[in-house]
C-alpha positions in Angstrom: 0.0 0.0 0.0 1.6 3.2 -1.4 0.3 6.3 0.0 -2.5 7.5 -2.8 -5.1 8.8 -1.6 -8.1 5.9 -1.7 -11.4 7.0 -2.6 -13.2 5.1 0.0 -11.6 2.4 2.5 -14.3 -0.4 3.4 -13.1 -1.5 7.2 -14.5 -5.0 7.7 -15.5 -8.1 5.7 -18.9 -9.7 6.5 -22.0 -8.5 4.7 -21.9 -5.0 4.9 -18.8 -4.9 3.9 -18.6 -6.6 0.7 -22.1 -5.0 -0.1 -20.2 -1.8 0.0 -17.6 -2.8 -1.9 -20.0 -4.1 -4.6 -21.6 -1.2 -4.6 -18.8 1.0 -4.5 -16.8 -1.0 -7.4 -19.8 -0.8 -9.5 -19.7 3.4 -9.0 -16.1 2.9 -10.1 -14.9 4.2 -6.9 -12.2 1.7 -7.0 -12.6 0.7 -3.2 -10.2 -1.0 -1.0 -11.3 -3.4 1.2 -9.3 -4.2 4.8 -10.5 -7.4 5.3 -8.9 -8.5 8.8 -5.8 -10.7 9.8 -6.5 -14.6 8.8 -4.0 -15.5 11.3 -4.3 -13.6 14.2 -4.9 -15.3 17.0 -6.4 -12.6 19.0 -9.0 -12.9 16.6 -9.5 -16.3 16.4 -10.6 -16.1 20.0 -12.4 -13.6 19.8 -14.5 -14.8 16.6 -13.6 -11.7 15.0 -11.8 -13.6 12.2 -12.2 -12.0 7.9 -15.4 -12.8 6.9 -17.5 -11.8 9.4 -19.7 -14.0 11.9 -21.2 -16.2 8.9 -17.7 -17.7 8.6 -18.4 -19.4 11.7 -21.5 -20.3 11.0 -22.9 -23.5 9.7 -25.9 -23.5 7.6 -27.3 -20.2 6.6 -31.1 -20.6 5.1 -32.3 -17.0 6.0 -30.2 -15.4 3.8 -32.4 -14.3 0.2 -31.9 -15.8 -2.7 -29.9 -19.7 -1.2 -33.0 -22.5 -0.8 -31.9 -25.6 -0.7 -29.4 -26.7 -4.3 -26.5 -28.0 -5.1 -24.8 -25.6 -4.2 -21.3 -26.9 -4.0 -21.5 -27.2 -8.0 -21.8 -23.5 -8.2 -19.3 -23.3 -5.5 -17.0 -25.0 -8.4 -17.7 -22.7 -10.8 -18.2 -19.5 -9.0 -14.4 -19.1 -6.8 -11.1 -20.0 -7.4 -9.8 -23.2 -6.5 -8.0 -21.3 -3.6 -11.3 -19.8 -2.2 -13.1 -23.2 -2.3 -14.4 -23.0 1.4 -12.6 -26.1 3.6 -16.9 -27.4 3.8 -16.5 -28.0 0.1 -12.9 -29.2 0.0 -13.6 -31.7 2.5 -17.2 -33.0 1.2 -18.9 -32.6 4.6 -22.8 -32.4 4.5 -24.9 -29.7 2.4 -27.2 -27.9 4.4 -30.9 -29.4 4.2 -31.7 -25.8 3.1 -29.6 -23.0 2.3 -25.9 -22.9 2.1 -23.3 -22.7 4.8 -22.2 -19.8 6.4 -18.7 -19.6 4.8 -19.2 -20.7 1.4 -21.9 -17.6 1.5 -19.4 -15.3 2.5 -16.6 -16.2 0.2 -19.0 -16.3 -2.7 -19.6 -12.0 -1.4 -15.9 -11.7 -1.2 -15.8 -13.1 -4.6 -18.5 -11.1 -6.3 -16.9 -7.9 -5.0 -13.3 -8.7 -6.2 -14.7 -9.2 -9.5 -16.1 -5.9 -10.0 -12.4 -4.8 -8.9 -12.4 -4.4 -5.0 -9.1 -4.6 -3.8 -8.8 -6.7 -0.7 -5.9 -6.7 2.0 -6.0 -9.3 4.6 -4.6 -7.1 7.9 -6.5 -5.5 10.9 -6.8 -1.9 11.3 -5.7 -1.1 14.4 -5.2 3.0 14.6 -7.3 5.4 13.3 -7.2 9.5 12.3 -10.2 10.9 11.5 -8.8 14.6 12.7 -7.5 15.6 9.4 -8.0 15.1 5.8 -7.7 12.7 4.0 -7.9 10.4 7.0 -5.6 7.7 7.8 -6.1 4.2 8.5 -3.0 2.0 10.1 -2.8 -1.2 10.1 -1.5 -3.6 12.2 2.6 -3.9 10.7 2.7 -0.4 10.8 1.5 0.8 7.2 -1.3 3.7 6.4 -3.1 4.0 4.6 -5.0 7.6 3.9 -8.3 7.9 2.2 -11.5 10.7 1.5 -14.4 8.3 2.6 -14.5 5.2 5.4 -16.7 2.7 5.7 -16.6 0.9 8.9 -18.4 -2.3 8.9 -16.5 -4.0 11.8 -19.5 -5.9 13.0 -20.2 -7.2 16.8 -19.2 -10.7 18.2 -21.3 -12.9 20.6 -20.2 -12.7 24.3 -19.6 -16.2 25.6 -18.8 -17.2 28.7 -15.7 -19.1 28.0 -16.0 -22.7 28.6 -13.8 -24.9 26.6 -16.7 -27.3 25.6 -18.6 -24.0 24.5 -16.1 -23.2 22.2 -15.6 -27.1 20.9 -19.5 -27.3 20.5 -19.9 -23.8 18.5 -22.3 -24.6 15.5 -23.0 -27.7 16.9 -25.5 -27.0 19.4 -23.8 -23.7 21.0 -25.3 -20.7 19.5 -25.5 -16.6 20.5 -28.6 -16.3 17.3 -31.8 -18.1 18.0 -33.1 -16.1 14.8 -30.3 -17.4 12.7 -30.4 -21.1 14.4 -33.3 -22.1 16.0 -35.3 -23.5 13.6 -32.2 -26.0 12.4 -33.6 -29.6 12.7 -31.5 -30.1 15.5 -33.3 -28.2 18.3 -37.1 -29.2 17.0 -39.1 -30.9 19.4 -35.6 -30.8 21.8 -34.8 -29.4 25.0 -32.9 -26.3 24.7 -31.4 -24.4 27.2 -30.9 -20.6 27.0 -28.6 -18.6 29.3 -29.4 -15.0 30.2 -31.8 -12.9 32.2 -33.0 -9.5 30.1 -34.6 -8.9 27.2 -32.5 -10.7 25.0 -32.6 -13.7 26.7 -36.3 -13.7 26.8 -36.7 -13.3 23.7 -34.8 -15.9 22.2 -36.5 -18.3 25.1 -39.9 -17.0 23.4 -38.6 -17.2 19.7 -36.8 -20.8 20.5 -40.2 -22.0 22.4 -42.2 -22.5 18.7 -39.5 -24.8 17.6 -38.0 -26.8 21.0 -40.0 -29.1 23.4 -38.9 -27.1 26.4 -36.7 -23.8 26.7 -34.6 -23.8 30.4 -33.7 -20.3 30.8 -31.0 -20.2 33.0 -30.6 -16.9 34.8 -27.5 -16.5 37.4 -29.4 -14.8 39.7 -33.1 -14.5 41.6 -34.5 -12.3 39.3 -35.2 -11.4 35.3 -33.1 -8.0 34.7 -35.8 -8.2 31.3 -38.6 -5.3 31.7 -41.6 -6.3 33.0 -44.1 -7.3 29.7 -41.0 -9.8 29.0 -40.5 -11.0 32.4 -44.7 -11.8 32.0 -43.7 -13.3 29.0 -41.5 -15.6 29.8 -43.7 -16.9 33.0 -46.7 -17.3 30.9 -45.0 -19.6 28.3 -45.9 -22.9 29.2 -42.4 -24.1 27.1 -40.4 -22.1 29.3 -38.8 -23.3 32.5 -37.3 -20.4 34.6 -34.2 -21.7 36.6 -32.9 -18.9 39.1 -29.9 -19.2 40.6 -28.1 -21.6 38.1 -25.2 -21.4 35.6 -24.3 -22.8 33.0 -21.0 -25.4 34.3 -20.4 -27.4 31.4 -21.6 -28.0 28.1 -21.9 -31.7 27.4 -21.8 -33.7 23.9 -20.2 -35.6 21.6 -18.7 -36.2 18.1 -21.4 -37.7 16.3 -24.5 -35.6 18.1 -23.1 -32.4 18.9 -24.5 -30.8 21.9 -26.4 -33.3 24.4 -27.2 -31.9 27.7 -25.6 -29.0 29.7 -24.8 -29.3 33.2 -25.7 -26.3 35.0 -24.7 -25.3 38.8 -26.8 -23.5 41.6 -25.1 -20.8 42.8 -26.8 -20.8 46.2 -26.0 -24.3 46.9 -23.6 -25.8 44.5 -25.3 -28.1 43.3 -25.0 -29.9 39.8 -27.6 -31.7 37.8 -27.9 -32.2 33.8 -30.5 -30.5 31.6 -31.1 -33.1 28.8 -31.0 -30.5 25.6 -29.5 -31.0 22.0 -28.4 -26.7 22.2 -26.8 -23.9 24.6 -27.6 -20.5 23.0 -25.8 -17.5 24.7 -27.9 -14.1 25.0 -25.8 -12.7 27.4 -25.1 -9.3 24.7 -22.8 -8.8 22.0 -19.6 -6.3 21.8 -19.3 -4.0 18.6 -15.5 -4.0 17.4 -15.1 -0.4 17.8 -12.0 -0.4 20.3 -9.4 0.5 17.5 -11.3 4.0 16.8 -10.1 5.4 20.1 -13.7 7.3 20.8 -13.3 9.8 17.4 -16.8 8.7 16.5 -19.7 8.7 18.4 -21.4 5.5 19.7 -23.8 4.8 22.3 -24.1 3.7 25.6 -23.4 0.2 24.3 -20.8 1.1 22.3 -22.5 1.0 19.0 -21.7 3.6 16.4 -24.7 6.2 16.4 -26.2 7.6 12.8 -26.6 11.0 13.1 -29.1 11.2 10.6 -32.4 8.8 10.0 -32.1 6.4 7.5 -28.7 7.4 6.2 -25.5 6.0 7.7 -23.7 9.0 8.6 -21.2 8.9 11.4 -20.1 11.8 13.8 -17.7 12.5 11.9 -18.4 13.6 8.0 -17.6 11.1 5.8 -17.2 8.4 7.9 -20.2 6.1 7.4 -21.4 3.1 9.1 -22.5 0.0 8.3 -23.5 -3.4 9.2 -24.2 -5.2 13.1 -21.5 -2.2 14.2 -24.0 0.0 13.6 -26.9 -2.0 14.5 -28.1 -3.3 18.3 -31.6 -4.7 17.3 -31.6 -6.4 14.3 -28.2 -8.0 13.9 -28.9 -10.1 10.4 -27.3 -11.0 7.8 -29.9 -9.5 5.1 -29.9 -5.9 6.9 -25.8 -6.0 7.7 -25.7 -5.9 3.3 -28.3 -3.4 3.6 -26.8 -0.5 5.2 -23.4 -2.1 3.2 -25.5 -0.8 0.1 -26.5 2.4 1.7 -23.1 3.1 3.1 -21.6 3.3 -0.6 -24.2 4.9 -2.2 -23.5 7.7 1.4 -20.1 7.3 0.2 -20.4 7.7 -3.7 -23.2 10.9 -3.2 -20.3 12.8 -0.5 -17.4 11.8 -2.8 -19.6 13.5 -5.9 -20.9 17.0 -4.2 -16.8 17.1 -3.2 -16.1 17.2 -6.8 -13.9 14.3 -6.3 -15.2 11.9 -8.7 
């Protein structure tokens, strides 16, 4: 990376990002994509890996436009022999309906490189937004400066970090209901949910239509969810309320994936085994905003705040938002490449009344 000055830098590499960079490459803005360090163990930890939260993610049949196919023939045809995801390589299982999380997101990546996107695989680590053009530095030291950003860094999944919750992730361990819970796997299943606010309650409500029983497992004596969802939850006849308890152990094996989760009363100590074939975590999310230093404005969750309704301004002019970094409700797939779309078109319409394309 020389030091021209880029157009527009797209920071981050799930679905808002690559819909930016579609949508920026087709505007002939001749984006740059910084895509995140593949081997990084910092971010291997903290799932914040390239390709977003879909690269860890199994099947994916929400997403518009993937029912169920052969989808690993397009695969073939569609990405380089080097982008074939490892699912492919390796022949595991198609998904009953959809296509798996990675194979979606390479086939993005893919679709935006050929329109032109540029993509280089480090983590942006330092940020200037005090001057123009800004400057973006990444992690061995090399800036890059640019007229527009894009940051669509995403949020990862909080978890409490139990070995066997990491070794059963996609197979039974979830943080989505919306994105999981109607897998085959959970239906007519115990489940067990861990959290007490609204979150948790509603993924204990949402995972009750497809479970036989929901065991919400709240570490204390009390739901920190507002009252119409505490009333919720109690009035679900699928939902069993266990106060007091925490989630010890997730328990499972090879061929089955999640099978019960032993769970420990913090009053008395005591262990006992919830037969359930998933854990989901709804214990909050964190947006990966620590590497902007506090020069844009988020909120009290440390979300990035639009400034203006139904655009994707930032704080700071021409520094746009898009994707779950942006985004504390929904947190999909389909409306991460929304605002990615929205974001460019932000980026393309400041870049124009500038006079610099």
């Amino acid at each position: 990376m020389d030091q021209t000055v880029e157009n527009v830098v797209i920071i981050g590499s799930g679905p808002a990002g690559w819909a930016a960079a579609i949508y920026a490459s087709r505007a002939n803005l001749k984006p740059l994509v910084i895509e995140g360090d593949p081997t990084s163990e910092k971010n291997r930890l903290q799932g914040t890996i390239p390709l977003g939260q879909l690269s860890l993610t199994t099947e994916v049949e929400n997403y518009p436009g993937w029912p169920a196919g052969h989808t690993r023939e397009f695969l073939k045809s569609a990405l380089p022999s080097e982008h074939q995801p490892y699912w492919a390589m390796a022949n595991k299982p198609q998904p009953n309906h959809g296509i798996n999380g990675p194979e979606l997101m390479e086939l993005m990546r893919q679709q935006a490189k050929n329109f032109g996107t540029r993509v280089v695989s480090k983590d942006v680590v330092k940020v200037d937004f005090s001057k123009r053009p800004f400057t973006l530095t990444t992690h061995d030291g090399e800036q890059v400066r640019t007229r527009t950003t894009v940051i669509a860094t995403g949020a990862r999944a909080n978890y409490l970090g139990l070995p066997s919750e990491d070794s059963f992730k996609n197979r039974g361990v979830s943080a989505c209901a919306v994105c999981d819970g109607a897998l085959p796997r959970f239906r007519q299943k115990g489940i067990a949910v861990v959290g007490g606010g609204d979150s948790a309650v509603e993924e204990a409500t949402y995972l009750s239509k497809f479970g036989s029983k929901v065991n919400l497992l709240v570490r204390r004596d009390t739901l920190r969810a507002s009252k119409i969802m505490q009333q919720r939850a109690k009035d679900n006849s699928k939902i069993d309320i266990h106060w007091n308890t925490e989630l010890d152990e997730v328990l499972g094996d090879e061929e089955n994936g999640v099978t019960g989760a032993r769970v420990r009363n913090n009053k008395t100590g005591d262990l006992r085994v919830l037969p359930v074939s998933g854990v989901f975590l709804a214990i909050g999310h964190t947006p990966n905003t620590a590497f902007l230093d506090g020069q844009v404005k988020t909120n009290e969750k440390g979300y990035i705040v639009w400034t203006t309704t139904n655009r994707t301004y930032t704080s700071v002019e021409a520094v746009f938002a898009a994707g779950d970094v942006a985004d504390d409700y929904y947190r999909q797939a389909v409306t991460a490449a929304g605002t990615g779309c929205m974001a460019a078109l932000d980026a393309e319409r400041y870049l124009a009344h500038h006079g610099h394309i």
